[in-house]
Biotite code that builds the C-alpha atoms (Angstrom):
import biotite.structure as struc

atoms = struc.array([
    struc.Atom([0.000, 0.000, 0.000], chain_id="A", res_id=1, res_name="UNK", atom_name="CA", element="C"),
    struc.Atom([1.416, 3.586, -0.620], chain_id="A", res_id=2, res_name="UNK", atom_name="CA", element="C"),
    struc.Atom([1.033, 6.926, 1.020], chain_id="A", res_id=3, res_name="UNK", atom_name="CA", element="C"),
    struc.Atom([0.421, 10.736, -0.715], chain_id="A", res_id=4, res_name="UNK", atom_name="CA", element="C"),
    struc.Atom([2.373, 13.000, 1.382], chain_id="A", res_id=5, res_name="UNK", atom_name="CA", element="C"),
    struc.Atom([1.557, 16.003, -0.674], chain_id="A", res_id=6, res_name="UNK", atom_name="CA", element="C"),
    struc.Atom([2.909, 16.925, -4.343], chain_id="A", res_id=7, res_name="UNK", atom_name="CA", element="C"),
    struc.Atom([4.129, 14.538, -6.228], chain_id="A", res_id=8, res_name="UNK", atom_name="CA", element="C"),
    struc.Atom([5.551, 12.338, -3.593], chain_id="A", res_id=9, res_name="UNK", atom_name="CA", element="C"),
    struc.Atom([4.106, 8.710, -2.703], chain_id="A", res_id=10, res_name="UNK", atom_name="CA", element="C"),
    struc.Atom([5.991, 6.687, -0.379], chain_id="A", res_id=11, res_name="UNK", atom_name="CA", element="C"),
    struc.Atom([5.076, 2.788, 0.354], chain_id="A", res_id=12, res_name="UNK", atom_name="CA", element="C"),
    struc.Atom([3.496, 2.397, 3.610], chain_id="A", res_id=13, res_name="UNK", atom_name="CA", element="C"),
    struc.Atom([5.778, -0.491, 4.803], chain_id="A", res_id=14, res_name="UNK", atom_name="CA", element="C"),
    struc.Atom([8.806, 1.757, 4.924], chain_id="A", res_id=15, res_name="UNK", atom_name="CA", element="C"),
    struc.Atom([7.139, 4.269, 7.489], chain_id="A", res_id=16, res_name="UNK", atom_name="CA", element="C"),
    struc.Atom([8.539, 4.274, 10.778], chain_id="A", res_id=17, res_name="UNK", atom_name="CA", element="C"),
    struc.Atom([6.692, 6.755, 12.066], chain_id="A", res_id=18, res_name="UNK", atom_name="CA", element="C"),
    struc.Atom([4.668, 10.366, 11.434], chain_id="A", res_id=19, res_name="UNK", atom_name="CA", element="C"),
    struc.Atom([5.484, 13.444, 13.396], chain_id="A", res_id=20, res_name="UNK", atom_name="CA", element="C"),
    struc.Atom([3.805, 16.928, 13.864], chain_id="A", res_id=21, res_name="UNK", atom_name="CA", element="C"),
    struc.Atom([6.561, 19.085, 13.139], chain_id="A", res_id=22, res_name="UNK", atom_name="CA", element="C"),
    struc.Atom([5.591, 22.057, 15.757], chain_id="A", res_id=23, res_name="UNK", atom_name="CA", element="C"),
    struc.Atom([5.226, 19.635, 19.287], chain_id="A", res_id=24, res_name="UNK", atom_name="CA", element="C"),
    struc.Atom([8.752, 17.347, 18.215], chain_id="A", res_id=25, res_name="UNK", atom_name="CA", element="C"),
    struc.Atom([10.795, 19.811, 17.176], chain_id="A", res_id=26, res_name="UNK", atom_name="CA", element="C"),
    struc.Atom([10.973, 21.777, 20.584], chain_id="A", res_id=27, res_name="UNK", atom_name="CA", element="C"),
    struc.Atom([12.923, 18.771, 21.627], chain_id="A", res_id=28, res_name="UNK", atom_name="CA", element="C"),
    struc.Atom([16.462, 19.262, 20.958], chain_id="A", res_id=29, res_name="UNK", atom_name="CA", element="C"),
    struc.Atom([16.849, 15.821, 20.072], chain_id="A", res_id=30, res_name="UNK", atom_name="CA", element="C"),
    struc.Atom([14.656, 16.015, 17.375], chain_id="A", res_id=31, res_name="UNK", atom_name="CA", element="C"),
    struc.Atom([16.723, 19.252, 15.820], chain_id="A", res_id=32, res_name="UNK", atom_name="CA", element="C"),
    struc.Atom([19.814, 17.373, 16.458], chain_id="A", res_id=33, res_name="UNK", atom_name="CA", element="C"),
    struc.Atom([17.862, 14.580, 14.324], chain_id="A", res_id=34, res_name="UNK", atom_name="CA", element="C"),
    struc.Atom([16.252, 16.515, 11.762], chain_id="A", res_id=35, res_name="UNK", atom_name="CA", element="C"),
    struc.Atom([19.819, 18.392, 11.025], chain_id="A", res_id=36, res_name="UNK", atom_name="CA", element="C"),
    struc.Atom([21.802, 15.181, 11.277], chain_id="A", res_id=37, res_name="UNK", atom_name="CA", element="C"),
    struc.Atom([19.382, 14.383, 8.555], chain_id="A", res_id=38, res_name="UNK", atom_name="CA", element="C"),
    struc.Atom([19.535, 17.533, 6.481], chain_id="A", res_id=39, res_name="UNK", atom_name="CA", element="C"),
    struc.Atom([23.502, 16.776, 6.715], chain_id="A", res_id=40, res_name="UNK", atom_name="CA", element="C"),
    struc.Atom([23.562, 13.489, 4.865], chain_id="A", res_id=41, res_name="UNK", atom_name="CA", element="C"),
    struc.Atom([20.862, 14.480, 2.304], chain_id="A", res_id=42, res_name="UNK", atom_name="CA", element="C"),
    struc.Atom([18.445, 12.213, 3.515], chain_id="A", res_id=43, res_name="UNK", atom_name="CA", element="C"),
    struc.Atom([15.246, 15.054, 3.700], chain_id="A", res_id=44, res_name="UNK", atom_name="CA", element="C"),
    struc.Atom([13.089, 15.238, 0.985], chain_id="A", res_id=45, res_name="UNK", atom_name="CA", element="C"),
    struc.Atom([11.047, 18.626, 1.361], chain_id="A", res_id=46, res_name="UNK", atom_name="CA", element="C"),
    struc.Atom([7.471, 18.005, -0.473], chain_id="A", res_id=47, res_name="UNK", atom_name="CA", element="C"),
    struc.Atom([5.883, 21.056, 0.531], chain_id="A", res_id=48, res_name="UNK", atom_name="CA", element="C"),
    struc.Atom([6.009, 24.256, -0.867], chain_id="A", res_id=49, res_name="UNK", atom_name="CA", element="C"),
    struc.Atom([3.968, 25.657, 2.185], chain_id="A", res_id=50, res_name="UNK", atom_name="CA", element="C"),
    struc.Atom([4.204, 25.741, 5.704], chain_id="A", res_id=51, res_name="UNK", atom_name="CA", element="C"),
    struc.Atom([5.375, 21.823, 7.177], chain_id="A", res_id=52, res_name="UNK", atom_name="CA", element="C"),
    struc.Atom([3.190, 21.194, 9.571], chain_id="A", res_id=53, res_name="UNK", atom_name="CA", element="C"),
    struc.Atom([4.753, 17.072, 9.620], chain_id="A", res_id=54, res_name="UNK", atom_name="CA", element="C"),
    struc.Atom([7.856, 15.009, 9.196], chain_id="A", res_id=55, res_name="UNK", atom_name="CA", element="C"),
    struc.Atom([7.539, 11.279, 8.372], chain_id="A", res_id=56, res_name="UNK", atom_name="CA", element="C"),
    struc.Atom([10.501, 8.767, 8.801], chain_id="A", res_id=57, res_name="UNK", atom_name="CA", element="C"),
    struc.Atom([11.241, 5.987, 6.169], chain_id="A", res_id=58, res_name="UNK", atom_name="CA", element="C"),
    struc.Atom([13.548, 3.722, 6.138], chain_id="A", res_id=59, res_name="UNK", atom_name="CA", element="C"),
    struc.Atom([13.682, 1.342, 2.859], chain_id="A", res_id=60, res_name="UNK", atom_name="CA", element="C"),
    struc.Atom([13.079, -2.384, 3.501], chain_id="A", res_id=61, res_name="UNK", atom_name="CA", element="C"),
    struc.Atom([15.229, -3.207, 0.844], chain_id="A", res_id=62, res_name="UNK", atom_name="CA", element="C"),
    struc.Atom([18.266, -1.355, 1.019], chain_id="A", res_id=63, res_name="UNK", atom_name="CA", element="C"),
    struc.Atom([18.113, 0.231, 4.122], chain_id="A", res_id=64, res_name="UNK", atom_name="CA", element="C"),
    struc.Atom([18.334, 3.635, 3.585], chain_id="A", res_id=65, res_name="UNK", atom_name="CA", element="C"),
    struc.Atom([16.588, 5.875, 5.450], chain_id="A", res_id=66, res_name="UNK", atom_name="CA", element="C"),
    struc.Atom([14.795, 9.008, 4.245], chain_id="A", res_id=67, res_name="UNK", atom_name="CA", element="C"),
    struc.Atom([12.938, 12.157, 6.422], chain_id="A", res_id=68, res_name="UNK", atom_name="CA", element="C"),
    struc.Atom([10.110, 13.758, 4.557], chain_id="A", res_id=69, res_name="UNK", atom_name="CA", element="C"),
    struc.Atom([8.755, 17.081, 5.139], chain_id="A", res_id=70, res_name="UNK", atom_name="CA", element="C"),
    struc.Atom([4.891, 17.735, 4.305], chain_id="A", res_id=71, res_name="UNK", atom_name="CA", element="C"),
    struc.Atom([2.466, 20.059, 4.596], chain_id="A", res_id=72, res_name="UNK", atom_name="CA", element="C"),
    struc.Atom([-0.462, 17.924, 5.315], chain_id="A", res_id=73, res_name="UNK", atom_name="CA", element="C"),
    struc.Atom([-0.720, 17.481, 8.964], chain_id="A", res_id=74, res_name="UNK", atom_name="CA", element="C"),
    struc.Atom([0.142, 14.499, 10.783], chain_id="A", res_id=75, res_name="UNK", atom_name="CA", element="C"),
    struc.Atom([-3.962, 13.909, 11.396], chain_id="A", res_id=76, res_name="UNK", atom_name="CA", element="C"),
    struc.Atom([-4.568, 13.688, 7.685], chain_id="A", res_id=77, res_name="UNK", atom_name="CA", element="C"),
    struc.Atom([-1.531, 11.472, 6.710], chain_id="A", res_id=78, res_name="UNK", atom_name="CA", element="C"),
    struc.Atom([-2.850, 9.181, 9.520], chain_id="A", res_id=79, res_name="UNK", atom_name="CA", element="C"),
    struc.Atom([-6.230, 9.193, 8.560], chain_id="A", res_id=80, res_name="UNK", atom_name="CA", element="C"),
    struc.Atom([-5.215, 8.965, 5.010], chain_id="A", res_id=81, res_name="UNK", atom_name="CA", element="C"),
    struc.Atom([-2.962, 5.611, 5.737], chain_id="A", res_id=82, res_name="UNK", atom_name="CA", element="C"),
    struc.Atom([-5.951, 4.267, 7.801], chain_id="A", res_id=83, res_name="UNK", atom_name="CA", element="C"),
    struc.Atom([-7.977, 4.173, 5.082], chain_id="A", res_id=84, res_name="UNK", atom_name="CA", element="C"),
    struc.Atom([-5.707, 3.514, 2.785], chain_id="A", res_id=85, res_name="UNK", atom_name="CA", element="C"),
    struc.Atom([-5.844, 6.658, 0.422], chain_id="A", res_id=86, res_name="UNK", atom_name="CA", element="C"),
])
């Protein structure tokens, strides 16, 4: 099953680790750390061209490589959307 995170972008849902609301994570400093550890290595892919409102990890069953997307559809909606499988 796959995912629309906004855009273009699709992502298959068994690679998700998890779906974050980008305003309550990131006033952990952990999470920056994370997010800019990320940024570093090239692994964020931004998808929105508005506000991000969520971040969703990935990590790719087959070769392992791990990805952080940035969308502007809130963490609700990307839920709701994989729960129904939209």
């Amino acid at each position: 099953m796959f995912l629309h995170l906004g855009q273009d972008t699709v992502i298959k849902t068994d690679d998700i680790i998890g779906i974050f609301d980008i305003d309550n994570t990131t006033v952990s400093k952990a999470t920056r750390d994370y997010l800019a550890h990320a940024s570093r290595n090239n692994q964020v892919v931004n998808v929105s061209m508005e506000l991000p409102k969520s971040f969703i990890i990935c990590k790719n069953n087959e070769n392992g490589e791990e990805r952080v997307y940035i969308s502007q559809l809130s963490p609700i909606t990307l839920v709701k959307r994989f729960s129904e499988g939209i």
